[in-house]
C-alpha positions as CSV (number, residue, x, y, z in Angstrom):
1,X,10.6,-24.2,2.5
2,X,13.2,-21.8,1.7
3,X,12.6,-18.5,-0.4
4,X,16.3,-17.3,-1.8
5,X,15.5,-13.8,-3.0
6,X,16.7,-10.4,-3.2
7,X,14.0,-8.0,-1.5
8,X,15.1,-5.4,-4.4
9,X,12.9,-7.2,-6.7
10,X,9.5,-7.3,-7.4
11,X,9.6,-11.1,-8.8
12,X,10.9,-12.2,-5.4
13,X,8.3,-10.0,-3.6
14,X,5.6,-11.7,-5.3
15,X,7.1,-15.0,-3.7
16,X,7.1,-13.5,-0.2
17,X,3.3,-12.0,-0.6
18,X,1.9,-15.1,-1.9
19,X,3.2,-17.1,1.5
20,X,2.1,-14.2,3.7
21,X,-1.3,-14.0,2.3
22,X,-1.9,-17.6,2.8
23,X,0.1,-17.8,6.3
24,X,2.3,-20.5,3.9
25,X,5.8,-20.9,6.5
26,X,8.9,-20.5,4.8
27,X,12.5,-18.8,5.6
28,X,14.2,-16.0,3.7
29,X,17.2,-16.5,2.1
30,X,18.8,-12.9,1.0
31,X,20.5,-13.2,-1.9
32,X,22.1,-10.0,-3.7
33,X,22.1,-10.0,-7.0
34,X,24.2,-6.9,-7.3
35,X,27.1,-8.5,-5.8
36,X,26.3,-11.9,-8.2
37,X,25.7,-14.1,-5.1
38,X,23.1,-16.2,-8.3
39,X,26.2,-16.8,-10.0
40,X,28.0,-18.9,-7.0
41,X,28.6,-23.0,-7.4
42,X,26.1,-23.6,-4.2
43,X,23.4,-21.3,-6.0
44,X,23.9,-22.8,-9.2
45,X,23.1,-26.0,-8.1
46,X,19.9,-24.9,-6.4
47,X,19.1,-23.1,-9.8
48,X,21.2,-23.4,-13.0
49,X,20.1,-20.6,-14.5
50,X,21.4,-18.2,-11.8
51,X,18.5,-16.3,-11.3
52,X,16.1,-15.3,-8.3
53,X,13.8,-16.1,-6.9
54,X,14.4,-20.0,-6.5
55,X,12.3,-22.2,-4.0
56,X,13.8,-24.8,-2.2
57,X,11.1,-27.2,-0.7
58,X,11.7,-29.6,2.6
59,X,12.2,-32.6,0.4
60,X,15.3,-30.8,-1.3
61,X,13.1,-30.0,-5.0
62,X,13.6,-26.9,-6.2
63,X,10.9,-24.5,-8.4
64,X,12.6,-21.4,-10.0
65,X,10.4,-18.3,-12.1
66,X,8.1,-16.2,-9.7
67,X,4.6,-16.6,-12.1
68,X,5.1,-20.7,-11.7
69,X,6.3,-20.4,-8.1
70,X,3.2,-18.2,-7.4
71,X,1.2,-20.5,-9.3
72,X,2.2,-23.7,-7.6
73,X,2.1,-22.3,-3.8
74,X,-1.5,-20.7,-4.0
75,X,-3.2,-24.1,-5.9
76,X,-6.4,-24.7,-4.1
77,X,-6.6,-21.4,-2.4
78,X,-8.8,-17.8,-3.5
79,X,-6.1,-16.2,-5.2
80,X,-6.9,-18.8,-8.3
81,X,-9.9,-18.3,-9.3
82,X,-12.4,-21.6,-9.6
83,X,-13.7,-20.9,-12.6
84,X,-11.8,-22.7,-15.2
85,X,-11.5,-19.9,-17.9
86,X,-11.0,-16.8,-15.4
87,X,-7.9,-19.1,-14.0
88,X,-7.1,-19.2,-18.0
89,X,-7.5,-15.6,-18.2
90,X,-5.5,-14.8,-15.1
91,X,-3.3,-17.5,-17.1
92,X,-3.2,-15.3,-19.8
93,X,-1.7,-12.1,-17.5
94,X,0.8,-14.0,-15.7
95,X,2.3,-15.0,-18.9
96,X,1.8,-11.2,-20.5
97,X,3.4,-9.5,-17.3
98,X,6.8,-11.5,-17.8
99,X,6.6,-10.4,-21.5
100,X,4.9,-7.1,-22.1
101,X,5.3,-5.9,-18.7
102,X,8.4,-6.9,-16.8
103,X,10.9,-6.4,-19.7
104,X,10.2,-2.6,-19.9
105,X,8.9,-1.3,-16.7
106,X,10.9,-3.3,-14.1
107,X,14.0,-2.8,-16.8
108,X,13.9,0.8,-16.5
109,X,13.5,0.9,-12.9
110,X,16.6,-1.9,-12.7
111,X,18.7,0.6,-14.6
112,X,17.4,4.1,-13.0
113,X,17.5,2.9,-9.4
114,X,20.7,0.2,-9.4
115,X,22.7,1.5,-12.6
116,X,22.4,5.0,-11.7
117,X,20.7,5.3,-15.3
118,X,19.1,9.1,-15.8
119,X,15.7,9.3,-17.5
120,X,17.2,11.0,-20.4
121,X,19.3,7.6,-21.0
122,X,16.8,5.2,-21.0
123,X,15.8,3.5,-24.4
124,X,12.7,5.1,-25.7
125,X,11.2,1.3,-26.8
126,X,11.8,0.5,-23.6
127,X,9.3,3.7,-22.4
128,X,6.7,2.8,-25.3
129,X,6.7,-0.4,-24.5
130,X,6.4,0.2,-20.6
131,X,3.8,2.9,-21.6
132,X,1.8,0.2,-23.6
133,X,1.4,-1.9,-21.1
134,X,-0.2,0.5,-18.7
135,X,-2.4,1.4,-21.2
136,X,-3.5,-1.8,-21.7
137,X,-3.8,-2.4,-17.9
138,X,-5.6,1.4,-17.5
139,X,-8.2,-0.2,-20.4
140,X,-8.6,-3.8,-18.1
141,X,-9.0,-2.0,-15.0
142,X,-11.2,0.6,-16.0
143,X,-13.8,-1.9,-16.9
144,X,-13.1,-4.4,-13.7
145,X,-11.5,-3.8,-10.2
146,X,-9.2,-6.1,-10.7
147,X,-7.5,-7.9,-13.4
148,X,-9.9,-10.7,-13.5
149,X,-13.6,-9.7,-12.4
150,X,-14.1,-8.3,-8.8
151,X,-11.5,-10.7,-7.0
152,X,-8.0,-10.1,-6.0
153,X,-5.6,-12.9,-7.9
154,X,-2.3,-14.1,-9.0
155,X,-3.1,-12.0,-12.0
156,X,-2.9,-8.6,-9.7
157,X,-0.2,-10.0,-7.3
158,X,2.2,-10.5,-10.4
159,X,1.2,-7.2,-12.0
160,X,1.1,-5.2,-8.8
161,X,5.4,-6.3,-8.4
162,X,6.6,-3.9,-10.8
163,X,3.5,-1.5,-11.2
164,X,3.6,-0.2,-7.6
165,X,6.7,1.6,-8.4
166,X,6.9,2.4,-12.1
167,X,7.7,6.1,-11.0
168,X,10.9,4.4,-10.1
169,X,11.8,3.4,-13.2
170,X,11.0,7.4,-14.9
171,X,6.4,6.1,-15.8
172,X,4.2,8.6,-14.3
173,X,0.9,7.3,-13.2
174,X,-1.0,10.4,-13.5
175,X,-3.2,9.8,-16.2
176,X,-3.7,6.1,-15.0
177,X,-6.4,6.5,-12.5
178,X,-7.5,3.1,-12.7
179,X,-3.9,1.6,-12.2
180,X,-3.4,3.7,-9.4
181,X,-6.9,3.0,-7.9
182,X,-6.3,-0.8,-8.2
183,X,-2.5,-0.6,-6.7
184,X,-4.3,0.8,-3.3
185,X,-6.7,-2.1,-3.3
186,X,-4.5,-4.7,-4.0
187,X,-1.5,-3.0,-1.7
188,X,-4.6,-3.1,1.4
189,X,-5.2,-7.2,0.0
190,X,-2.0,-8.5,0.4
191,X,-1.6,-6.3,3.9
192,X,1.4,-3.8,2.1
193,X,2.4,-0.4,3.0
194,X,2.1,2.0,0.4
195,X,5.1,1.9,-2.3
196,X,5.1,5.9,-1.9
């Protein structure tokens, strides 16, 4: 398969750990968003939304959003869990990081680190609603070591995208010392450097 991605993004990354974590083959194709490489005629018609990551199987189908890309490469594996309502629960974080999550942390990172954005600029929902969501993460892994029960899943691999470097994006993780005690367990699971 083909991965076409920009390495800039956590969504993407998720893609890329997923198949590394379960030895899945698959070629990299770097796409830049900056320069609106999604918005080309060929990448269109890989993805008509324009957007990355998009997965381009041997048989020429094509799967686009990172959670159901995820979701679909590691069926039958341990990063789903067998239990049918802990897979609904990881269910239920998948779905919450692309809402409650993604649209405020990874937003304010986007426009810090590749719109040159200060932290004075950014839009204070956006920092309540980043804040919330660690808080709600801070209360989840305070009570488990990971997101659901004591193994590693989609759940963390999803969360861990954007959450490994919030500090990007102007959140400070010091008063998170569950967050930042799961994002070295999960970093040493999927075989990652530290995000520094």
């Amino acid at each position: 398969m083909k991965i076409y991605g920009d390495t800039n993004s956590g969504n993407c990354l998720k893609v890329k750990w997923v198949c590394d974590r379960l030895g899945l083959p698959y070629s990299w194709v770097d796409v830049d968003t900056m320069q609106r490489e999604t918005r080309t005629t060929p990448f269109l018609k890989l993805n008509p939304a324009g957007q990355v990551p998009t997965v381009e199987f041997d048989d020429g189908r094509t799967l686009a959003q990172s959670n159901a890309i995820i979701r679909y490469l590691a069926r039958g594996s341990d990063l789903i869990p067998d239990d049918a309502f802990a897979a609904a629960k990881m269910d239920e974080w998948l779905f919450w990081e692309q809402y409650s999550h993604e649209p405020y942390i990874a937003v304010c990172r986007f426009q810090m680190v590749y719109l040159g954005k200060p932290a004075s600029d950014l839009d204070t929902d956006k920092i309540k609603g980043g804040y919330a969501a660690l808080a709600r993460m801070e209360h989840q892994l305070a009570a488990t070591r990971f997101l659901v029960g004591d193994g590693l899943s989609l759940a963390d691999v999803s969360l861990l995208a954007y959450t490994r470097v919030a500090h990007e994006g102007g959140f400070h993780l010091d008063g998170y010392a569950s967050i930042r005690r799961w994002i070295g367990e999960a970093e040493r699971a999927l075989n990652l450097p530290p995000a520094g």
